[in-house]
C-alpha positions in Angstrom: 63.1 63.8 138.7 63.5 67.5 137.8 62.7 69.8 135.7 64.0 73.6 135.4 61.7 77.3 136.8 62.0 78.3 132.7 59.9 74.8 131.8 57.3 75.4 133.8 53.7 77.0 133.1 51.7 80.6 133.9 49.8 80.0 136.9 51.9 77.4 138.8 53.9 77.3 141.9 57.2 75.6 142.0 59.6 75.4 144.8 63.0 76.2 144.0 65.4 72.6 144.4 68.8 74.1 143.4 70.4 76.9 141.5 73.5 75.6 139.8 76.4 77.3 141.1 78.8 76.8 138.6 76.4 78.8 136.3 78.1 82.6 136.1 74.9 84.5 136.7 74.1 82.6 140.0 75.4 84.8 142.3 73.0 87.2 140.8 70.3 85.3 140.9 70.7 84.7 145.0 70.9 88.7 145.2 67.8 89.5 143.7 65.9 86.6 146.0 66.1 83.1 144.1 67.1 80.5 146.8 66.6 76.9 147.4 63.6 76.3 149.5 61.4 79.5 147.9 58.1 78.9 146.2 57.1 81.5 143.5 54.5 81.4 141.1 55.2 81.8 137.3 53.2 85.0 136.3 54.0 84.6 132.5 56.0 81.8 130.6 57.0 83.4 127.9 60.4 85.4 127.4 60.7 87.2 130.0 59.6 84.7 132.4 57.7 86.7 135.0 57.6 85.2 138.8 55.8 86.4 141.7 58.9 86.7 144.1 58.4 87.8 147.8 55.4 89.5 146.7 57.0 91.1 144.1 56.8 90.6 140.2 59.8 90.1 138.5 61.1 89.2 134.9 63.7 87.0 134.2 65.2 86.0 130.4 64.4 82.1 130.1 68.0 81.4 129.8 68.9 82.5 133.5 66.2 80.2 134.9 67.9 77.4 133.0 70.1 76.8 135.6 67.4 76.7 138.8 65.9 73.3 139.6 62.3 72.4 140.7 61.1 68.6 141.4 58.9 67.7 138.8 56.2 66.6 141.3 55.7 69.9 143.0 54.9 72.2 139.9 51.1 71.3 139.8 50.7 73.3 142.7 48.8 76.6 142.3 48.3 80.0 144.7 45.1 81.0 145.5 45.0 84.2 143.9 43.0 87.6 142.7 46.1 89.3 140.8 45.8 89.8 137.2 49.2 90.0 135.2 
């Protein structure tokens, strides 16, 4: 089972599953770093979603992270962390 990177809380890790491809934006998405296989941690769940990505913060509108699949059992997973959002 999945769920989708917009769905999930501040404060947890989620490993990205798939990023639909027949979505328009999801060449965009791969450009600015999303790929299957990445972990980022959700910095803010609101709209913008912020997500730690390659050690960089960066907001997304929830509707473009509608499209980007995480398994359901790996989004209770949390980083170790001293950052403050």
């Amino acid at each position: 089972m999945n769920t989708f990177l917009h769905q999930i809380h501040k404060g947890k890790v989620a490993k990205i599953l798939h990023i639909d491809d027949a979505f328009p934006h999801s060449k965009r998405l791969r450009a600015l770093g999303l790929h299957e296989g990445l972990e980022v941690e959700v910095l803010t769940d609101g709209d913008p979603v912020i997500i730690c990505l390659h050690g960089t913060r960066v907001g997304f509108r929830r509707d473009l992270l509608e499209k980007v699949s995480v398994p359901v059992s790996y989004t209770h997973l949390t980083l170790p962390t001293n950052r403050e959002v």
